[in-house]
Every structure is written in C-alpha cells, then in structure tokens.
Backbone of each chain as ProteinMPNN parsed JSONL, in Angstrom:
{"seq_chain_A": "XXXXXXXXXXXXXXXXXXXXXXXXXXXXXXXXXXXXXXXXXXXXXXXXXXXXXXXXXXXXXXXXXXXXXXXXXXXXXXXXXXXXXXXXXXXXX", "coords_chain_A": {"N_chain_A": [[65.982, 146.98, 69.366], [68.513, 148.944, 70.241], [71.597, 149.292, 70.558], [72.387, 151.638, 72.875], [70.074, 151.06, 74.324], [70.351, 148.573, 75.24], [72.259, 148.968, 77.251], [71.16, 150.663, 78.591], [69.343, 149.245, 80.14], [70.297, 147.055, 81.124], [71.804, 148.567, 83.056], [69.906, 149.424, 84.654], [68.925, 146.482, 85.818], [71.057, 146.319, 87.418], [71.625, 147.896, 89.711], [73.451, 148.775, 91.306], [75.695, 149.073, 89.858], [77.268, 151.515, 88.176], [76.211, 153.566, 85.086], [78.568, 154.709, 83.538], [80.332, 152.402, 83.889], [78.21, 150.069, 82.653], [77.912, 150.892, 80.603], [80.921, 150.473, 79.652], [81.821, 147.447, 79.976], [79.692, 146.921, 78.119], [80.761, 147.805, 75.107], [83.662, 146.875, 76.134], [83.192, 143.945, 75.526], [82.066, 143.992, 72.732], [84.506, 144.886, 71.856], [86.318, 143.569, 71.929], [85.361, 141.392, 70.526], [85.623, 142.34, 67.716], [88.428, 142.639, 67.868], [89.528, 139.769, 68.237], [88.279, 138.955, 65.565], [89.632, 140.555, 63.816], [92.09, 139.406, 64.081], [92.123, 137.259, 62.74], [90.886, 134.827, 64.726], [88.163, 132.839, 65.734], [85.283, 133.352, 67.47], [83.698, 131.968, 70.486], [80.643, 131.26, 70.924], [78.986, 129.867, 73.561], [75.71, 128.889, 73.644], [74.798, 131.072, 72.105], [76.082, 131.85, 70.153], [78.306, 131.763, 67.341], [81.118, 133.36, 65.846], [82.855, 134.343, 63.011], [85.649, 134.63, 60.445], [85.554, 134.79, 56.989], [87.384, 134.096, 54.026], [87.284, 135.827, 50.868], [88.535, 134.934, 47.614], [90.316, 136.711, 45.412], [88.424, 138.111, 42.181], [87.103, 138.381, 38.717], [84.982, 140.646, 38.297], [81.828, 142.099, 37.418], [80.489, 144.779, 36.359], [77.47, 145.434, 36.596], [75.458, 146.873, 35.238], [77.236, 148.735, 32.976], [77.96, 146.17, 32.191], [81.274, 146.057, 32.038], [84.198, 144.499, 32.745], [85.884, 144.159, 36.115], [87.945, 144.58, 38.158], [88.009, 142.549, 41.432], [89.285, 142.744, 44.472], [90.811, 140.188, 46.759], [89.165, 139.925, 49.895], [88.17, 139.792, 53.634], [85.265, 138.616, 55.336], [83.04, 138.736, 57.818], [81.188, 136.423, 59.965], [78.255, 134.574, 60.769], [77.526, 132.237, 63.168], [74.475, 131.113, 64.191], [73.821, 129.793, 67.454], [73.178, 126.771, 69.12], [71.003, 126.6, 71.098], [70.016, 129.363, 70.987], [68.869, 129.192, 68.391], [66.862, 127.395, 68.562], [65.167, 128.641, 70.708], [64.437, 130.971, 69.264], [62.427, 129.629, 67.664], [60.498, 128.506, 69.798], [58.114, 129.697, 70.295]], "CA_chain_A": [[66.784, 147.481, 70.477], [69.772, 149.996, 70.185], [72.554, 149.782, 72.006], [71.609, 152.449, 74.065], [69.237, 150.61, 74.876], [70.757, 147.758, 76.27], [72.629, 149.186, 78.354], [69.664, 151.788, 79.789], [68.483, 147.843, 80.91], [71.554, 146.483, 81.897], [72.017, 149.236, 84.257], [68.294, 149.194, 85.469], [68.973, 145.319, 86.092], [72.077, 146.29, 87.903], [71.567, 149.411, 90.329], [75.083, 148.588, 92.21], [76.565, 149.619, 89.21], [77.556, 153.076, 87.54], [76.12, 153.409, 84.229], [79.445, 154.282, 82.191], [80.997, 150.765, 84.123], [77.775, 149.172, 82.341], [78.844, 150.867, 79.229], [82.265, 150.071, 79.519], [81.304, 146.252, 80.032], [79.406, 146.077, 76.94], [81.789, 148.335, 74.336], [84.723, 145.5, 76.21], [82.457, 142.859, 75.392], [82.089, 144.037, 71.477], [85.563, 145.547, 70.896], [86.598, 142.074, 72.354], [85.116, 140.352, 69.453], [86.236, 142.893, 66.812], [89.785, 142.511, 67.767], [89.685, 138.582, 67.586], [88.121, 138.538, 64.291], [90.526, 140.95, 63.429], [93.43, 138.971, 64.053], [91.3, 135.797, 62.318], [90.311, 134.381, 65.764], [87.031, 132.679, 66.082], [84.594, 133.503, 68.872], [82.564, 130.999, 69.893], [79.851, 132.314, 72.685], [77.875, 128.486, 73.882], [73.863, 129.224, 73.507], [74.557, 131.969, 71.794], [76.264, 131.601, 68.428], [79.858, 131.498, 67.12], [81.454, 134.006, 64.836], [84.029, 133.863, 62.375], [86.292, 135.335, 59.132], [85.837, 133.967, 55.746], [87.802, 134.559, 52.999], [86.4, 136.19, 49.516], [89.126, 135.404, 47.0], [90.068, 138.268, 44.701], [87.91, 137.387, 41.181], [86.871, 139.556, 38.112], [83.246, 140.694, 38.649], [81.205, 142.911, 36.231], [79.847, 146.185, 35.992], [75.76, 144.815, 35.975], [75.035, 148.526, 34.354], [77.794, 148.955, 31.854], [78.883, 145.219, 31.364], [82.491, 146.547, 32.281], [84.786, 144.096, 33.855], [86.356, 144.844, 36.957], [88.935, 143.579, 39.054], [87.847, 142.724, 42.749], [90.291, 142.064, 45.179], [90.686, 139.429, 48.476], [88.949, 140.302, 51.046], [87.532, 138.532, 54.396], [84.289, 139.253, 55.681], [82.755, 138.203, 58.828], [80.101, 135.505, 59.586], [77.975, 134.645, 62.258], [75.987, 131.455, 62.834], [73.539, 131.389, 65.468], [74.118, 128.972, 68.322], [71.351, 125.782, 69.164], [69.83, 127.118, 72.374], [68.875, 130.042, 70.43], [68.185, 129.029, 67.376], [65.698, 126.715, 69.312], [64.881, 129.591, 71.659], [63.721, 131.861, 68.086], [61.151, 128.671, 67.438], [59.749, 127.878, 70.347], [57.196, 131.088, 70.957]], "C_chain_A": [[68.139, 147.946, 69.947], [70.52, 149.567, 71.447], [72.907, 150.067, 73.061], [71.069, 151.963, 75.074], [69.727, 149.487, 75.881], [71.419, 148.126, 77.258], [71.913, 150.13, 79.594], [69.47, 150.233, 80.746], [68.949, 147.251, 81.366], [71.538, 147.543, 83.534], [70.446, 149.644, 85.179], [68.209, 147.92, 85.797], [70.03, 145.184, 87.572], [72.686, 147.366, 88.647], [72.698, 149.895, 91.212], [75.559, 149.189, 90.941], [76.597, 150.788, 88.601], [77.213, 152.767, 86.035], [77.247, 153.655, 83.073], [80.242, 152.732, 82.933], [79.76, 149.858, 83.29], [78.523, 149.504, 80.357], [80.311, 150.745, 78.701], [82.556, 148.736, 79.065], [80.787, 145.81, 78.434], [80.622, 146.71, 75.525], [82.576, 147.016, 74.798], [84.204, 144.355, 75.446], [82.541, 142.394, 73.054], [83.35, 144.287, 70.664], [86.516, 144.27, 70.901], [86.727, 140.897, 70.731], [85.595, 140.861, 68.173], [87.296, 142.384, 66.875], [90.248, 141.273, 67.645], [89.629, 138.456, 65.803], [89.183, 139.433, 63.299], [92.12, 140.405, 63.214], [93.196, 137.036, 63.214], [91.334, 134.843, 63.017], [88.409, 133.84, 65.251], [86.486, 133.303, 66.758], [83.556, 132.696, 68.902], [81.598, 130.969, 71.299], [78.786, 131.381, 73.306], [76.454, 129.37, 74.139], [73.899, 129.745, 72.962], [74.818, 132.194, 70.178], [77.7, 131.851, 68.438], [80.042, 132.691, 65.536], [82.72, 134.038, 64.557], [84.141, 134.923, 61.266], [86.354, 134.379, 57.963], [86.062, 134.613, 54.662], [87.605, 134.824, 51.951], [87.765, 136.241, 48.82], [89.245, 136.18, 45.812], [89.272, 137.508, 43.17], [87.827, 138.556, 40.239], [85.415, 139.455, 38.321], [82.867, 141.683, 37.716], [80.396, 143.936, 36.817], [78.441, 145.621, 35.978], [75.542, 145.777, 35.112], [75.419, 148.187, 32.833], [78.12, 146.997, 31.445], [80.375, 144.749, 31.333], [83.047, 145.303, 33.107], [85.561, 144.509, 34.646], [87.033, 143.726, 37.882], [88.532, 143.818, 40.836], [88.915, 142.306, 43.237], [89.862, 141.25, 46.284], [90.198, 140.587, 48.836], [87.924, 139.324, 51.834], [86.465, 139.33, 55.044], [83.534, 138.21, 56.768], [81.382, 137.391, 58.906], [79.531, 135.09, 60.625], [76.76, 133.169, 62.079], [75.443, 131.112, 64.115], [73.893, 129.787, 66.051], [72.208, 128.17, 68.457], [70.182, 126.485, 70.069], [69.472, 128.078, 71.599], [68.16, 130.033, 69.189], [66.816, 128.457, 67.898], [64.529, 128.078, 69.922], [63.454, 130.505, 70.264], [62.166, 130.861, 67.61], [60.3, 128.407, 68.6], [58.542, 128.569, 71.123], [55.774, 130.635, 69.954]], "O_chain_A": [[68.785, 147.204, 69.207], [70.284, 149.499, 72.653], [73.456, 149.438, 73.965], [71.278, 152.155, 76.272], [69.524, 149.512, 77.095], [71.163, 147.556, 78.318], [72.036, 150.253, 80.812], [69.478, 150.258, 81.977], [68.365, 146.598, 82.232], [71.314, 147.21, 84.698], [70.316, 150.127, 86.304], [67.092, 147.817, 86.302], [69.925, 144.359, 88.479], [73.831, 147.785, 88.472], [72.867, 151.012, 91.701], [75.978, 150.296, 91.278], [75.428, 151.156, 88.491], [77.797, 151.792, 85.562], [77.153, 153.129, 81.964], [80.737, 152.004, 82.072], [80.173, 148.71, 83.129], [79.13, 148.885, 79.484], [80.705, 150.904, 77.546], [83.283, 148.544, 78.091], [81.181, 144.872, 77.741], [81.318, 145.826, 75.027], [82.366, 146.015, 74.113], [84.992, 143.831, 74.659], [82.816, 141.4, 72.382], [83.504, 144.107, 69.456], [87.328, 144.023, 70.01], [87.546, 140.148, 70.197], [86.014, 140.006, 67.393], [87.494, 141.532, 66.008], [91.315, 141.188, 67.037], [90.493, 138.059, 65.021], [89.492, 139.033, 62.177], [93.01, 140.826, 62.475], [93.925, 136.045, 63.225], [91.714, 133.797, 62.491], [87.665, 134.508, 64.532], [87.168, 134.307, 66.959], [82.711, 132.515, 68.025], [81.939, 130.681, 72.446], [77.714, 131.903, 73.61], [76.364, 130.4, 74.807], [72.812, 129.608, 72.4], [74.05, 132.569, 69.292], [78.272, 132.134, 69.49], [79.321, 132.76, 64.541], [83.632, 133.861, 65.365], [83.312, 135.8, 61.025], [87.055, 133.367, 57.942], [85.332, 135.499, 54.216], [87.699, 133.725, 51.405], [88.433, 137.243, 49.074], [88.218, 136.326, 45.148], [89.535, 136.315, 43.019], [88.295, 139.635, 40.599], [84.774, 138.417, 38.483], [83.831, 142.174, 37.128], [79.674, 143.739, 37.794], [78.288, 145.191, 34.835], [75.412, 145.359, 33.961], [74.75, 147.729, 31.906], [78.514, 146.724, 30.311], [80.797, 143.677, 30.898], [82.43, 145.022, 34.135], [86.246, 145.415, 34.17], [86.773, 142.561, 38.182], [88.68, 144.884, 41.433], [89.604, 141.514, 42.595], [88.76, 141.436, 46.801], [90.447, 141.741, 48.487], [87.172, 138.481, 51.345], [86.627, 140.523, 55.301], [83.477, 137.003, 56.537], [80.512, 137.605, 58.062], [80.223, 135.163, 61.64], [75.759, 133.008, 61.38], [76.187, 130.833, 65.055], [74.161, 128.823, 65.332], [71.044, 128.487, 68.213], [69.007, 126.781, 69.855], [68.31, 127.866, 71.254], [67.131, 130.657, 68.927], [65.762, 129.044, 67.653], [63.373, 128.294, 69.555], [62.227, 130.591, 70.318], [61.086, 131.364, 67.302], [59.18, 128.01, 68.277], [58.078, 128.208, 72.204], [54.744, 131.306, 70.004]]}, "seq_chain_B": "XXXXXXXXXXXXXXXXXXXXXXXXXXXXXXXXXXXXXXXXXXXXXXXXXXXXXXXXXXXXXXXXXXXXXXXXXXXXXXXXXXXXXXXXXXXXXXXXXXXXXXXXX", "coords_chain_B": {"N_chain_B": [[89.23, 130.561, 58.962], [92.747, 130.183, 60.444], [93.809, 129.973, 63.708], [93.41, 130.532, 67.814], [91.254, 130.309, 69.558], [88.096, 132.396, 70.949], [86.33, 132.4, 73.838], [83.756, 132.81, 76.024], [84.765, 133.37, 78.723], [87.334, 134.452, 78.234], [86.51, 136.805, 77.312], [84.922, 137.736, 79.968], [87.168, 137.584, 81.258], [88.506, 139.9, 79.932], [86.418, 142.131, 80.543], [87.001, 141.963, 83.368], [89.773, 143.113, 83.647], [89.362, 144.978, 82.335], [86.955, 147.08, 83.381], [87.506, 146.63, 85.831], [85.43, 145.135, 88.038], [84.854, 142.02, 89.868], [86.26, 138.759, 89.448], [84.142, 137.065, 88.999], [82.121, 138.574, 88.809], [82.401, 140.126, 86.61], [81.7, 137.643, 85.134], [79.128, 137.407, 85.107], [77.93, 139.391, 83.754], [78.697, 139.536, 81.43], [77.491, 137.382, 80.626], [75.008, 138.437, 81.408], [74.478, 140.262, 79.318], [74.732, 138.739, 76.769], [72.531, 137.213, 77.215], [70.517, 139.502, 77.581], [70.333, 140.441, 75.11], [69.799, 137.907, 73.91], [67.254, 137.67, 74.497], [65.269, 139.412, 73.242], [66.168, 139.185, 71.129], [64.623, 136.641, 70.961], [62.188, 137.395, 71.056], [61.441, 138.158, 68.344], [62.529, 140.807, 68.164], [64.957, 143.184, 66.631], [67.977, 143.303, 66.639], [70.57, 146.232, 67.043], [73.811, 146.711, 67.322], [75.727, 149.463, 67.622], [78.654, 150.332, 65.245], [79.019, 148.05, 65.418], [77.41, 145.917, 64.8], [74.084, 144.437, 62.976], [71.364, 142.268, 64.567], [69.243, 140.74, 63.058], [65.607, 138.997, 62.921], [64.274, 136.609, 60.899], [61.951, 135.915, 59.373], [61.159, 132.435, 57.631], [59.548, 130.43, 55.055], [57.796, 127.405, 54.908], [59.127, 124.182, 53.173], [60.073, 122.159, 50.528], [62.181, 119.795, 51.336], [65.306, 118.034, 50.68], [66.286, 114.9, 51.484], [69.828, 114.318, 51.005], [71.108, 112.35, 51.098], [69.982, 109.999, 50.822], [68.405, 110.93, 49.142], [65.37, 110.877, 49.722], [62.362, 112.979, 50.32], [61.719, 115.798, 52.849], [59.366, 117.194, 54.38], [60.071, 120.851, 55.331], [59.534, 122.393, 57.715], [57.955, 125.783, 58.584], [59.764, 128.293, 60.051], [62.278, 130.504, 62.319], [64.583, 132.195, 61.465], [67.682, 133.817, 62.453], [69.479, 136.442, 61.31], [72.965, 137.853, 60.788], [73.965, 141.235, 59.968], [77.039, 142.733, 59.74], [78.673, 145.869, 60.281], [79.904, 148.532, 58.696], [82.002, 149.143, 59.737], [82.804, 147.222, 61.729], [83.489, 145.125, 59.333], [85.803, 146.249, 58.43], [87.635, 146.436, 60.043], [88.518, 144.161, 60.445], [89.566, 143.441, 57.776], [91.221, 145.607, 57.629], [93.154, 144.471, 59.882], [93.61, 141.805, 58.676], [94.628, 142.154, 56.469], [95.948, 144.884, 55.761], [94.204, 146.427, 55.209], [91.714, 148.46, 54.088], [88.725, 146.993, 52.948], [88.069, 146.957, 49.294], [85.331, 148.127, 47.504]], "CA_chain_B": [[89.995, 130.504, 59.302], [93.158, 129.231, 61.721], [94.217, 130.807, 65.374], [92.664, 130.514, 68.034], [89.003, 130.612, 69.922], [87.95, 132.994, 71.663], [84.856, 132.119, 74.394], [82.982, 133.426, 77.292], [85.728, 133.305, 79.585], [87.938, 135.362, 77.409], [85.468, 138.221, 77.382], [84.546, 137.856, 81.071], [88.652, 138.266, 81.556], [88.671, 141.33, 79.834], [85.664, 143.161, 81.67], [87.726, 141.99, 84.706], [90.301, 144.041, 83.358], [89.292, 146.927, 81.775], [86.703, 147.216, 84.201], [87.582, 146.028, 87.537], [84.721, 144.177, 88.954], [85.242, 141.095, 90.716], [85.486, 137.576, 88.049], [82.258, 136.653, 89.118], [80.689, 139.455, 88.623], [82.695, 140.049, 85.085], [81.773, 136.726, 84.271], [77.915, 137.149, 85.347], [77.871, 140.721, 83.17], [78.732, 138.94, 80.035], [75.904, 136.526, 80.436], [73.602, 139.033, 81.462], [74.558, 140.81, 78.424], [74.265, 138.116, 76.005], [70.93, 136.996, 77.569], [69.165, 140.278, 77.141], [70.039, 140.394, 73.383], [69.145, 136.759, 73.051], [65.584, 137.603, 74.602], [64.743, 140.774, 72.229], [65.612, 138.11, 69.611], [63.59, 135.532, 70.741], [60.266, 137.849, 71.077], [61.231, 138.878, 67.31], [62.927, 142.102, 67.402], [66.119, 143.405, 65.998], [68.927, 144.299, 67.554], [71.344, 146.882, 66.69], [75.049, 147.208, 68.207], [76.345, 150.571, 66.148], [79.874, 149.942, 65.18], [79.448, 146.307, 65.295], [76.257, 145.13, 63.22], [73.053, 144.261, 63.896], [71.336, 140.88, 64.522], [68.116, 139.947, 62.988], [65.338, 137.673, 62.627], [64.035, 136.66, 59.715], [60.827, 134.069, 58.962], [61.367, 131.307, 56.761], [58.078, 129.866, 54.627], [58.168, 125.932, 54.812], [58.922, 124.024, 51.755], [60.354, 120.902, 50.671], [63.78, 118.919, 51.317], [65.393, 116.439, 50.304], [67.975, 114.247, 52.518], [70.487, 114.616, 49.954], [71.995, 111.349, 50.867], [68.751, 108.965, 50.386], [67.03, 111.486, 48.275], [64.036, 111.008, 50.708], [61.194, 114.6, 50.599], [61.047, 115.985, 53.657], [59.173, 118.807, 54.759], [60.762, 121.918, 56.133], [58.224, 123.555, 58.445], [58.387, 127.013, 58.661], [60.617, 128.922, 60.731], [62.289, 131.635, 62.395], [66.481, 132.523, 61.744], [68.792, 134.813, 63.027], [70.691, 137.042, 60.352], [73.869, 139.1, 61.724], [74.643, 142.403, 59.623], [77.919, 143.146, 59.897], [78.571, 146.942, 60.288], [81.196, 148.602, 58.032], [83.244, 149.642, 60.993], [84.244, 145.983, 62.081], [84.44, 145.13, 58.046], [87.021, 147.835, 58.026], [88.7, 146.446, 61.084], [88.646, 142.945, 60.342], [90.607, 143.54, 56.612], [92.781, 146.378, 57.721], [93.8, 143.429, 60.832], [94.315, 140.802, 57.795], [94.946, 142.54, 55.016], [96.456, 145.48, 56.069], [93.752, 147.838, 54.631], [89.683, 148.517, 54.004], [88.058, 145.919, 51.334], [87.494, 147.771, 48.608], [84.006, 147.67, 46.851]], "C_chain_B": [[91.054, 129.754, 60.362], [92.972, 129.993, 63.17], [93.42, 130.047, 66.651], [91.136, 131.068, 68.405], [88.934, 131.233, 71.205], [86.407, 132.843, 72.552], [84.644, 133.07, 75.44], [83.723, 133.863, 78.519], [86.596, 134.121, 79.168], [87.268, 136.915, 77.546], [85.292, 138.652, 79.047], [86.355, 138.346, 81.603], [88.736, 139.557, 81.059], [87.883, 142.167, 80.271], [85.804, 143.182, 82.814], [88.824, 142.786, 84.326], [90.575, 145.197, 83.225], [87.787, 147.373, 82.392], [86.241, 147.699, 85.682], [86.495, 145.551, 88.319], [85.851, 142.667, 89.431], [85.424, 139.935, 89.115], [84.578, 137.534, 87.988], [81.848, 137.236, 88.481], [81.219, 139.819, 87.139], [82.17, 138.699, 84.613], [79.784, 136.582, 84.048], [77.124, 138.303, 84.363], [77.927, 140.019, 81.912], [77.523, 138.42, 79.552], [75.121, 137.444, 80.087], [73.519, 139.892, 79.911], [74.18, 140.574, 76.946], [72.905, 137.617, 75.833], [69.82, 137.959, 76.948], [69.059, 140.437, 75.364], [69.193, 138.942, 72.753], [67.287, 136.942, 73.611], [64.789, 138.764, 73.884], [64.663, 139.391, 71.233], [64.186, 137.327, 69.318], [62.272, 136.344, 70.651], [60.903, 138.577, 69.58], [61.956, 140.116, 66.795], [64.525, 141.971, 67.048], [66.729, 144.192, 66.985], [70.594, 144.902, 67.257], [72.488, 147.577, 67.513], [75.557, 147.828, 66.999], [77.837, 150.205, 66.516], [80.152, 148.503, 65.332], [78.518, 145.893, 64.269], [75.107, 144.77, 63.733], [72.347, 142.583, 63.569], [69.776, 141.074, 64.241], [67.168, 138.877, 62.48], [64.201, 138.0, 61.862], [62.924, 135.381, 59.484], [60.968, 133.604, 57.594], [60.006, 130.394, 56.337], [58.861, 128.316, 54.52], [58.295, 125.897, 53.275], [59.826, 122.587, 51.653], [61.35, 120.116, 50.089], [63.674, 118.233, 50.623], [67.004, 115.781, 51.372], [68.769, 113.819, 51.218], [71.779, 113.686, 49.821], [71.103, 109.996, 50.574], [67.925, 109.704, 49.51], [65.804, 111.495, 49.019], [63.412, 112.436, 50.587], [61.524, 114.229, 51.879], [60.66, 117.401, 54.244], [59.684, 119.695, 55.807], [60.078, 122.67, 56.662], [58.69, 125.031, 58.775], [58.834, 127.593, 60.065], [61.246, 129.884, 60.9], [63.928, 131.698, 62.315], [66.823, 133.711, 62.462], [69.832, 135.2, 61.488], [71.728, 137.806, 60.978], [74.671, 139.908, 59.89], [75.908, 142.613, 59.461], [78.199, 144.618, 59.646], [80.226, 147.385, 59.426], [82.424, 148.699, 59.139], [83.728, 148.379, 61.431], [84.397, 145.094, 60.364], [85.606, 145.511, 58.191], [87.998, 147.296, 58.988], [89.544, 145.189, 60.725], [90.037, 142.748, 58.813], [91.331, 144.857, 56.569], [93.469, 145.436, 58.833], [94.393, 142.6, 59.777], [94.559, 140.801, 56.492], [95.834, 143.997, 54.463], [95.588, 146.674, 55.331], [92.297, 147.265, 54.439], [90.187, 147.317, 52.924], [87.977, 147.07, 50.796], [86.625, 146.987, 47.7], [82.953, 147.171, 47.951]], "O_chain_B": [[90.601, 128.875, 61.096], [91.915, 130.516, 63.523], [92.838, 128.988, 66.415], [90.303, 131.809, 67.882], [89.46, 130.859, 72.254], [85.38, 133.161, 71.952], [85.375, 134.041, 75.637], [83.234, 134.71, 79.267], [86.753, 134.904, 80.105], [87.831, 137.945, 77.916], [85.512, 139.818, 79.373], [86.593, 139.37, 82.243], [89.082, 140.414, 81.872], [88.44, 143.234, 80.526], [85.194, 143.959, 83.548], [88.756, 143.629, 85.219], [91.378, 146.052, 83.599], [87.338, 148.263, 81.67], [85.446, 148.412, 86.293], [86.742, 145.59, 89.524], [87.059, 142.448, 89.336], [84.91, 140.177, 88.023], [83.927, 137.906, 87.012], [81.182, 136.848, 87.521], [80.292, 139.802, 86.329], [82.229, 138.646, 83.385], [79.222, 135.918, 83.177], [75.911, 138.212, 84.179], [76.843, 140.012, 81.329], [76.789, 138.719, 78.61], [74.568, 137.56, 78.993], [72.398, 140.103, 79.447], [73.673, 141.349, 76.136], [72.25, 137.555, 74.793], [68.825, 137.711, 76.266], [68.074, 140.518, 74.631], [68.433, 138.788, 71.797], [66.333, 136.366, 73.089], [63.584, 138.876, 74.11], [63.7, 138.781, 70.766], [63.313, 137.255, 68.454], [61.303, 135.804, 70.117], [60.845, 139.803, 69.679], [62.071, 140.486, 65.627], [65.19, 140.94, 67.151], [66.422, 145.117, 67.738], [71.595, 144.186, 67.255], [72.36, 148.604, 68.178], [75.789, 147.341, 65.893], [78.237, 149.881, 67.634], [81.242, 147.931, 65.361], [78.8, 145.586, 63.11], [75.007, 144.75, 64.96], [72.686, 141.862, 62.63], [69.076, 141.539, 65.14], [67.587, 137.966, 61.766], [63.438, 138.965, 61.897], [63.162, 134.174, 59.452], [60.897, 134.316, 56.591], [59.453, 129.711, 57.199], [60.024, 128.075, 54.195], [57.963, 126.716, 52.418], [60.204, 122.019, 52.677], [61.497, 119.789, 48.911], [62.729, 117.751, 49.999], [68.13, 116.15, 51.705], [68.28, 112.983, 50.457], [72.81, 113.788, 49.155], [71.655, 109.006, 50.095], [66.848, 109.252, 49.118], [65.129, 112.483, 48.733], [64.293, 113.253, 50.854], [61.658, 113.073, 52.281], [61.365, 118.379, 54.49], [59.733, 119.368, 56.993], [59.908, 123.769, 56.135], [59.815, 125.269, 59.215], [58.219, 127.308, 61.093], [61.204, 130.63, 59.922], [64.515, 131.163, 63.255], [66.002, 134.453, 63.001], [70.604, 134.477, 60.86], [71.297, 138.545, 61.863], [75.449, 139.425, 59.066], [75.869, 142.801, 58.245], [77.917, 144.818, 58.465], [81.3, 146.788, 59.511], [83.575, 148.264, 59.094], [84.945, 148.251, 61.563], [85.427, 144.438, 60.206], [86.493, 144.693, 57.948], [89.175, 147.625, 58.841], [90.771, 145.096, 60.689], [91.087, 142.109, 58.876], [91.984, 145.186, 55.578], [94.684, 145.611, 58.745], [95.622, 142.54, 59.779], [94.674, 139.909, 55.652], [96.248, 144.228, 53.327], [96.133, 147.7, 54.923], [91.853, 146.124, 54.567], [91.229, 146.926, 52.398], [87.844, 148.114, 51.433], [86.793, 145.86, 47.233], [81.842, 146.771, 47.605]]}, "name": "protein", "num_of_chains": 2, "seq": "XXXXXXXXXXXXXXXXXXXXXXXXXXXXXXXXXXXXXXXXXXXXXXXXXXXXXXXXXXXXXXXXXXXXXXXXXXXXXXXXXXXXXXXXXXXXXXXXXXXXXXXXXXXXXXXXXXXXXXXXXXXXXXXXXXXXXXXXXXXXXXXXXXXXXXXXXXXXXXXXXXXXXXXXXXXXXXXXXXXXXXXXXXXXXXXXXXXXXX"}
C-alpha cells in the first residue's frame, strides 16, 4: 500500500469528508513526526510503535573496493521499534 | 536521545489545527489512520509513505536462544517483524534539524 492509497481508503471510510481534508490529515500526521524527530523528540504512538533518533558517531570507515580510508562524520539516523499490540497483531494470523 | 515525547494526542492536536475538524473527530482520524496501516501490516503487506519511509514485514526462521542470564536453550519459534525504511527525505530533515545539514555518505 502507497500512500495514495491510504488515503483513496481513508476517504472511502469517511464520505463526510473532502478528500484533500483526508490528505491533509495524513501529510499532518507524517510531517508531525518528521518535525519531532527533527528536533530529537521521540514519538511514541501506544499499539503502534515508538520512533526515535540515534546517534552514529563520526569514525574512520574504509573504502571496501580500494581499501582507502575515509573519514565519516556524526550523523543521527532514525529508528523505529514496533509497538506490542502489533507486533502480536503480525503473529497471530 | 533527550526532549520530549511526542504521542497520539499531539498529532490529533495538530489535525485539529491544521485541519479544523472537531477534537474528536481529529483524534478518531489519527487512529483510523494508524489502524489501516497496522492492518495491511498485519495481512503481510508493505507499506509505503513517500517522503517518510516505508514499513515492512519481514519472516524470521526459528532457531535457538539462550537466556543469557542462566545460559538456559530456548527455542525461538519462527516469526513475523516489522522493519521501518527510513526515506532519505526525513534522513535529510532529521540531520539538517540536529546537525544543521544532510549526513553525508
């Protein structure tokens, strides 16, 4: 499922509403969570799963090819760990 | 990381916002929102929010633990995870927010 998609189903769930208010809803919903993790906020969504920023400090890393070392820098990269109800939810079919 | 946490209520405030439904009904939109992704999951498929990342699931062959405070075997029956993607576009957002620029590499 795309995107798209969800919201084609959202707004076929939800015939009171105008389909860019469903796409408004979900974009809020995602730019929501960008802009936390952007500011190194949690989000933590019960049943659903909790996402977070974890820090990669800067190291030297290698070329696999040439062998070459190379200087990486910090950087934080986002992380997501699935909540119980669905982890459960993914097993119990 | 520190700051704080952002939940369900948080989100449901801002689609009351930016918006304008009622709370309720911002707060019943969220759900419904989270719901239908978590039921694609659960029947298996993948699901792809562009500009955010996509979430999928991944089977896991059993195989065999150990409680790694008694040493005890125990078997890990096979199972189904959840992987989440991350899309370069909230990379990009996330370390130009706390780093003041893309990752590079």
């Amino acid at each position: 499922m795309i995107k798209s998609e969800l919201i084609a189903k959202l707004a076929e769930e939800n015939p009171h509403l105008h389909q860019r208010d469903v796409e408004r809803i979900v974009s809020t919903i995602f730019d929501e969570i960008t802009g936390a993790l952007a500011k190194g906020e949690r989000v933590e969504l019960r049943g659903f799963g909790a996402f977070s920023v974890k820090r990669r400090p800067a190291r030297v890393g290698r070329n696999p090819r040439t062998g070459e070392s190379v200087q990486v820098d910090e950087k934080f990269v986002p992380f997501f760990k699935t909540g119980k109800e669905l982890r459960e939810r993914l097993n119990d079919s | 990381m520190s700051g704080s946490t952002v939940t369900r209520a948080h989100l449901s405030e801002a689609v009351y916002r930016e918006v304008g439904l009622s709370r309720n009904e911002s707060s019943e939109l969220v759900d419904a929102v989270l719901m239908e992704i978590a039921d694609h999951l659960a029947s298996g498929e993948t699901v792809k929010i562009s500009s955010f990342g996509s979430f999928q699931v991944r089977e896991k062959g059993g195989r065999i633990g150990r409680n790694p405070k008694t040493g005890e075997e125990v078997p890990i029956e096979p199972r189904r995870v959840l992987v989440f993607r991350a899309s370069h576009v909230l990379k990009d957002e996330i370390n130009q927010g706390l780093l003041g620029r893309p990752a590079r590499t």
